[in-house]
Steps between C-alpha positions, in 0.01 A plus 500: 500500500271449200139612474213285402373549145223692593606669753722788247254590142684801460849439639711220557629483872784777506761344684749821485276635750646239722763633747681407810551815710670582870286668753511752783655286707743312245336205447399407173128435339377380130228687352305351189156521353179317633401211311216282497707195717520702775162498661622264789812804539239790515240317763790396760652852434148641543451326785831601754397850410373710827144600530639834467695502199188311370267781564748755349492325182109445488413788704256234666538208681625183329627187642544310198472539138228312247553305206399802334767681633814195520368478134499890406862587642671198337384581124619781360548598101834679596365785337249669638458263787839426686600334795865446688583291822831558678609164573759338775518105544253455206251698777314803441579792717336787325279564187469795272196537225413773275144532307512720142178752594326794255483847616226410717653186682332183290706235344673642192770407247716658290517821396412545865785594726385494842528195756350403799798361733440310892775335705498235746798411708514203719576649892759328551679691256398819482756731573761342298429738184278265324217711418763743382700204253130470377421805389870537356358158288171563407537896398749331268254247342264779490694747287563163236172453432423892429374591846588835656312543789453314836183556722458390822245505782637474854330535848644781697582287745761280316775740583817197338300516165453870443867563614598198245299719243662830603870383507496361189617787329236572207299770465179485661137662588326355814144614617281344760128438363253255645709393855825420295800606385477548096831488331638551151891430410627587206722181369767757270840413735620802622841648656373409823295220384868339431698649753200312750581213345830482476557570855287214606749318276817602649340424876378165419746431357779578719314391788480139308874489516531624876312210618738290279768676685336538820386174607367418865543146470733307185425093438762358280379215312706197401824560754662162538549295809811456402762815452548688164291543280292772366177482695753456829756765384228769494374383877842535640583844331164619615568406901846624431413817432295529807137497334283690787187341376383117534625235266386125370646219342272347253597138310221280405757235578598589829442197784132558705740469820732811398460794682743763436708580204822709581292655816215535298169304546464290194194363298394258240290776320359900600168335577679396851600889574229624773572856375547648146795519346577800285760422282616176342856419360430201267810295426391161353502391152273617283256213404433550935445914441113464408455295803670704770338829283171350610583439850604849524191666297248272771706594778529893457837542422532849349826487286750203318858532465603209291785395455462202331621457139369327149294775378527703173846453516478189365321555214142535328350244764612658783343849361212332566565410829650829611130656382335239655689538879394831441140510401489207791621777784306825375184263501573486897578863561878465525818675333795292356879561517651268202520214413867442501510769770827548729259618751415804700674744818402766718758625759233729696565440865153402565490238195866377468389262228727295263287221282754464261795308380772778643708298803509873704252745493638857408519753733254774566499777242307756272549340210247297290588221265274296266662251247340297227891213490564344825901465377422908516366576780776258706744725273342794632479388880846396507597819374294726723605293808846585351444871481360474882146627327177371668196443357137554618317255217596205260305346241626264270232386305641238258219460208282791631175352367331757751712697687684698285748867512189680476354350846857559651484856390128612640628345807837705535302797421361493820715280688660753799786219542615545135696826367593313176406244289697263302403295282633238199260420227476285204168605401241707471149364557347863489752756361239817545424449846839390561597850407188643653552344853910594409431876462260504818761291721851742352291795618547424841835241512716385263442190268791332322490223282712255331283335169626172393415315158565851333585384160352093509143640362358263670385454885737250721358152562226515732364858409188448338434860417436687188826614294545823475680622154658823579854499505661510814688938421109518552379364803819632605408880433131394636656370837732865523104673389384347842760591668608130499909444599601257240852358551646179293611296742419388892868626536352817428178483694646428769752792502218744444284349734747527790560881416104617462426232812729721714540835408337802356456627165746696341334848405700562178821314345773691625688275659848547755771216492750475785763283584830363550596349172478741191488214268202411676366833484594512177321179387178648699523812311491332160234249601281822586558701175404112310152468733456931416551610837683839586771401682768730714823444424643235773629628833822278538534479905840322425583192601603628846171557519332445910171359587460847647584657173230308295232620765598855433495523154194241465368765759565806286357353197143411642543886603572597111220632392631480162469087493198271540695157586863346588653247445789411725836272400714362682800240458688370777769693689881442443691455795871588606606210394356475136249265636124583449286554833143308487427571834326824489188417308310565844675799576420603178143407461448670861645832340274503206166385731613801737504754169212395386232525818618856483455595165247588270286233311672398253590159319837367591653160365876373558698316212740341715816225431550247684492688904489235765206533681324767327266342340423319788488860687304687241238194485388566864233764596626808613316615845579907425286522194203735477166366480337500179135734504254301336224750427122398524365490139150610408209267394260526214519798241278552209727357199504893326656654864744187619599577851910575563622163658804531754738188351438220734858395421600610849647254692342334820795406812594164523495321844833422711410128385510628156824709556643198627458291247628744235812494713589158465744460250436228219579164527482357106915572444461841278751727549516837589442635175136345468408625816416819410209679740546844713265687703419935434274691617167476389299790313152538303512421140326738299115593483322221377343489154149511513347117540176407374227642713343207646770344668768718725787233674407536881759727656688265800599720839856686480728252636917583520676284302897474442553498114757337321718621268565283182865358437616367146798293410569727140445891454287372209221347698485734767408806237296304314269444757523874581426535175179330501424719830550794339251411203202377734549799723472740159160253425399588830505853516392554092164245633438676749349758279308269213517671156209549278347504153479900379116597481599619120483195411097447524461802298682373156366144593232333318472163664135411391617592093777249573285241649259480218787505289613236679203278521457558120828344385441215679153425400625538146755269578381255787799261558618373880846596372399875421587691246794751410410831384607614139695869508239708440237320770764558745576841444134563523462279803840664714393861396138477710775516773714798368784240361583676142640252305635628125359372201639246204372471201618221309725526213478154290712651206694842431235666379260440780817576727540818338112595477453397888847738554296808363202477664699507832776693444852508472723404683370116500674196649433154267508207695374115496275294727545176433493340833898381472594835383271711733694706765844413358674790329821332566407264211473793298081480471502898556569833300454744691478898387397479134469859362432452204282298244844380313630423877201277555543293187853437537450403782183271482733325245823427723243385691304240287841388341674452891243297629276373297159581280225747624222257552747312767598823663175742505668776516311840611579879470445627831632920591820561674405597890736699665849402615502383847603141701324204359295291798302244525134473721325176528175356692418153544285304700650190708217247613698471810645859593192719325635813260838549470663877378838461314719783408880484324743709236426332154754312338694155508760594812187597741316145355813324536635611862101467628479891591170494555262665812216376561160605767217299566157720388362736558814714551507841684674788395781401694488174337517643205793706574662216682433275209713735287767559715589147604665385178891498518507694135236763689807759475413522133195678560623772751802639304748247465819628341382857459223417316135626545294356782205380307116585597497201760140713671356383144649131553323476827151615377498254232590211726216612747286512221553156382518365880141650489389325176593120582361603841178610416495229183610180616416369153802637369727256591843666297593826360855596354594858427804480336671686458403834683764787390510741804647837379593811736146576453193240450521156353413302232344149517622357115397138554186316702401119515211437714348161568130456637364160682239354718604674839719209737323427800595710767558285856550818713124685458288275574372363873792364753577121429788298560685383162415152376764338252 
């Protein structure tokens, strides 16, 4: 929306303050400046205000505003005078202003940095967090245009605006002079400040996608009179599945004399509905969407599936209508799943909802499930259904112009049906909050993920999101930071999903293997040592082996203190005759389910070959298990003192219905090696890491529950999702403590000498594309943080090479930077321990005469550090993912085989020490060989000092040291490139809105 001319001297109309946002109670609102068109807007708003609220704003009576007034609080200057409206259906529901005063409260500008700030929300909607989305908003404007400080007056008696006021988070003074309520915020976000806002996020958020899921009442609009279909397809999976709510058949081209559709009453349009209809499956083509999006935004609808295709897809023009569908729904308050979308399930008893293309609705489970391919997520149904897993949730959202991975995720965080998440991703709309809302959700239940499009570079058709550069090793190492499970393929997910879904935690990676086949055990072993478990050797039962003799030694080894998980083989049994025996897998499965409800909680999985009925056995829900102690978790902490969090991984029962269902064997023609569920006793995982303080996942009632213990077709899969286990559980329990940044730091830490450093190199320079720093500027630069870097001094003949070698002492190391020499000894561009002046020249000629003259190779005399491992540390700054800390061993093999850790910053001390230690040459530092562990305490202070730099200076956008020499003792930093630039917009700081693409 454009302003007039006049109505802007100073500023154009800022439309990035323009945002669509999700309230309290998940629906979703625009907010947007006030401009001078919307007089009409303000007087109807003003006008279905209360009395009340009316009074509260004035603090007198006033029924209706002048012309004075309509014309004051729709022209602003967006400066010092600023208005914002929160919008829905084109509608004002709320207004926010601020007025720039003087130390004495009259109209000021600039330098002044005090505002005057008054709300009005329409009553109809107050208590739906608008007020609060407001002052989220215009605290943001404020701080753009140089203000600092909001001021308020407030009558005591409007208790919803002082406690909007005091919740917000920001430091404030309040007094009470003259019969109100003064009060001063200061607009500087703070730790609380954020976490207040944040967890307003999450619960809007995951409260918009639990009416999606949730839905009293479903209208699907275009099924067909006549069968098949998509529109019809989606009806008839829906009644199938046993929807407990109401549901309507809506086709514009449906005869005025039809009735009922399938059972269902049906309708030419949702105008003929006498009640509201909640959620809307739209399945017609897509020139029709608009249309029935209208019908639904008149007709209070509250959420879209749509399933119809031709969006961006197909191409630049359906971009375009993919942003349009969307900026269509938001403008009516309502959430979309797709385009292209497969649909949506919810197995809760009280819901039983399938709107999607699945013919059966899984069956009831703990397991949560979002897909952006709808080939995928049939993939992954099919094989769940094989495994005899259930599922609580299903999302498959096809283009995911709105709801997106990061929706699914603040929704399973909370979610007490859910005790893992799944999920298969192409992109990444918002990689920081994806791992933000990652971290948060792994503290209290596992989240694996399969990425697709890892290598493409670009996003799959449909996903109009930015592009992220960072290769995938990185997001990768990001994911494992947050505590992410990243597996390659659905194969995978599944496998691990089954195992975390049913039993507990392994505490350590000591692992037991029993069975009747030592080949087997044997295979297990070696598939153990390969994922770096600690395997036992194999107990061989023989393949005499009883049903009754599994039990007891399964028995004895959840008793063995000395292991943390088993796995259990088992081939079947040889007969008299020669002939194998398939007919015990029940027997057998019985055996292990009686072992296990006795023993200790511990992990168990069977590798198994071909038993008759086992997997069939092993994929019903054992009656004898314990029930799972789901621990009530605290609320709100203050960020500095997060409260201990029991994991809320414990599992709730299932009903008989359920237990039924998981019984019946499947009916698609697998065999029995696909099958491959069992049932265990269930056990807490670990403590929970600490969440983010404003928002703790309700804790659900202990309900029993029989578990399941996982069965796998190949020893491989079966340890590799113990594997996986084993890792998350380790996250766990190290999160559960949250490491720090040593105090030391701030005392040998002089960030305001490195800002005006900072600032001064790129006034000298100004250029959009930044600068890079010469040698000297960043040695200067990196030691305000304690980062010693040694000098060069350049050596442009052999004289200068020899004069630069005396003033800094022998021995000296020659060397060249020119940029395809730099870094690469292996093409012979280094000498390294020159002793001597005669040394130095003999050598600064081999070098000139191997590759070339001295003005191509700018050579520099530089002195010899001591001997130690060569590594690599590197910052940069993705627009996407934020800051990015690098570490590696220097040197072609370590470039060339990609052994390279990486942390998201700012890092901890145990980052740091992570960081170091996850590289597959990190032996090389600790002694390999009999050599000398280098000073890896040294390592780990400069990598928390250069976390700290880039995090405190998001103007530098890249530094290089390379290489750092760490000796037995200390370490030398021989080589730094740093890069400065206009900082990248940062999409996770400011106020809550909902992306826009």
């Amino acid at each position: 929306m454009e302003p007039k001319p006049e109505q802007s001297p100073h500023h154009a109309y800022p439309d990035h303050w323009e945002a669509d946002v999700v309230l309290r109670d998940g629906g979703t609102a625009r907010i947007r400046p006030i401009t001078t068109d919307d007089a009409e807007r303000l007087v109807s708003f003003y006008e279905q205000v209360s009395d009340e609220s009316k009074y509260y704003r004035f603090f007198a009576p006033y029924p209706r505003l002048s012309d004075r007034d309509v014309h004051r609080f729709t022209h602003h200057d967006y400066v010092d005078r600023v208005g914002l409206a929160v919008t829905i259906g084109g509608e004002f529901i709320g207004t926010v202003r601020y007025d720039r005063i003087d130390d004495r409260g009259r109209p000021a500008s600039a330098p002044a940095d005090e505002a005057e700030v008054a709300f009005l929300v329409q009553d109809a909607h107050q208590g739906r967090g608008v007020a609060s989305a407001l002052l989220e908003h215009i605290a943001a404007v404020a701080r753009e245009r140089g203000i600092r400080r909001f001021a308020a007056e407030v009558l005591p008696a409007n208790n919803k605006m002082i406690k909007v006021f005091r919740d917000a988070g920001y430091t404030q003074r309040r007094s009470f002079e003259d019969g109100s309520v003064h009060l001063t915020l200061d607009l500087e976000p703070t730790e609380e400040s954020l976490a207040v806002q944040r967890g307003r996020e999450q619960r809007a958020e995951a409260r918009s996608v639990q009416r999606l899921l949730a839905p009293g009442s479903v209208a699907v609009i275009g099924a067909g009179r006549t069968p098949g279909g998509v529109g019809r397809t989606v009806l008839r999976n829906l009644l199938a599945a046993g929807y407990t709510g109401r549901a309507y058949a809506v086709n514009r081209a449906f005869d005025e004399g039809l009735a009922t559709l399938d059972g269902v009453p049906a309708h030419r349009s949702l105008g003929e509905i006498d009640e509201q209809v909640d959620l809307a499956v739209i399945a017609v083509p897509a020139h029709q969407v608009p249309e029935a999006v209208a019908d639904c935004g008149e007709h209070g609808v509250q959420g879209l599936v749509v399933v119809s295709a031709g969006y961006a897809e197909r191409g630049a023009d359906g971009r375009e209508l993919q942003r349009e569908l969307v900026r269509q729904a938001r403008s009516y308050g309502m959430r979309i799943i797709g385009p292209n979308a497969f649909g949506i399930i919810n197995t809760a008893e009280n819901v039983r909802l399938n709107a999607s293309l699945a013919p059966g609705s899984p069956a009831r489970g703990r397991i949560g499930l979002f897909t952006q391919s709808g080939a995928i997520g049939i993939a992954l149904l099919s094989g769940l259904h094989r495994r005899g897993a259930g599922l609580s949730s299903f999302i498959s959202a096809g283009n995911r112009a709105d709801v997106s991975g990061n929706d699914f995720l603040q929704y399973s965080f909370e979610d007490p049906d859910t005790d893992v998440a799944l999920l298969y991703l192409e992109s990444l709309g918002n990689p920081r909050k994806f791992t933000r809302l990652a971290r948060r959700t792994a503290a209290v239940k596992p989240v694996v993920v399969v990425k697709g499009a890892r290598h493409s570079g670009t996003n799959p058709p449909g996903h109009a999101v930015p592009v992220s550069r960072i290769p995938d090793a990185t997001v990768s190492a990001l994911m494992r930071q947050a505590g992410v499970i990243r597996v390659d393929t659905v194969t995978e997910m599944v496998d691990a999903g089954i195992l975390l879904a049913g039993q507990p935690l392994p505490s350590g990676p000591r692992v037991a293997i029993l069975g009747n086949s030592e080949s087997l055990g044997l295979l297990t072993y070696d598939a153990c040592l390969a994922e770096g478990l600690r395997p036992r050797p194999p107990i061989d039962l023989t393949t005499a082996a009883s049903p009754q003799d599994f039990r007891d030694a399964l028995a004895e080894a959840l008793a063995d203190a000395t292991c943390d998980a088993v796995i259990v083989t088992a081939i079947p049994w040889v007969g008299e005759d020669g002939e194998a025996e398939t007919g015990d897998g029940q027997v057998l499965a019985a055996a292990l389910h009686t072992a296990v409800a006795g023993g200790s909680a511990k992990p168990v999985a069977v590798v198994h070959v071909e038993i008759g009925g086992l997997a069939e056995a092993l994929a019903a829900a054992s009656s004898t298990a314990a029930p799972r102690q789901r621990p009530t978790t605290a609320r709100t902490a203050p960020p500095e003192a997060p409260t201990d969090r029991a994991a809320s991984t414990d599992r709730a029962a299932s009903t008989d219905r359920e237990a039924a269902t998981d019984r019946r064997a499947p009916t698609d023609g697998t065999t029995d090696t696909d099958r491959t569920t069992a049932s265990a006793p269930a056990a807490p995982h670990p403590p929970a890491a600490p969440a983010a303080p404003e928002a703790t996942p309700p804790a659900p009632e202990d309900r029993p529950r029989p578990g399941r213990i996982p069965a796998y077709p190949a020893a491989e899969r079966a340890v590799r999702a113990l594997a996986e286990a084993v890792k998350y559980a380790q996250w766990r329990r190290q999160a559960a403590v949250p490491g720090k940044v040593p105090e030391l730091l701030d005392e040998t830490i002089d960030e305001a000498g490195a800002a005006a450093l900072i600032q001064a190199h790129l006034a000298a320079a100004p250029d959009p594309r930044g600068r890079q720093l010469g040698h000297d500027e960043a040695r200067e630069l990196l030691g305000r943080y304690g980062i010693d870097v040694r000098p060069t001094l350049p050596a442009p003949d052999p004289d200068a090479a020899a004069a630069a070698a005396a003033r800094l002492g022998y021995p000296v190391a020659l060397k060249t930077t020119a940029p395809h020499l730099r870094h690469r000894a292996d093409l012979g561009g280094v000498r390294l321990d020159l002793t001597d002046e005669d040394a130095l020249r003999r050598a600064y000629g081999d070098l000139t005469d191997l590759l070339g003259k001295p003005a191509e190779l700018l050579p520099v005399v530089q002195a010899m550090a001591p001997r130690g491992v060569d590594t690599v540390v590197r910052a940069s700054i993705d627009a996407a993912a934020g800051a990015v800390l690098s570490f590696g061993l220097a040197g072609a093999p370590s470039e060339l085989l990609g052994d390279t850790a990486h942390r998201l910053v700012p890092v901890t001390d145990r980052d740091a020490a992570e960081l170091i230690r996850s590289i597959r040459a990190a032996p090389v530092l600790f002694g390999w060989r009999g050599a000398a562990p280098v000073d890896t305490a040294a390592l780990e202070e400069l990598l928390l000092r250069l976390s700290r730099l880039v995090d405190d200076h998001p103007e530098v956008v890249s530094v290089a040291l390379e290489p750092v020499v760490v000796a037995p003792q200390g370490l030398t930093a021989l080589g730094a490139t740093v890069r400065l630039a206009p900082p990248p917009a940062r999409n996770d700081l400011g106020p809550r809105r909902l992306p826009s693409y």
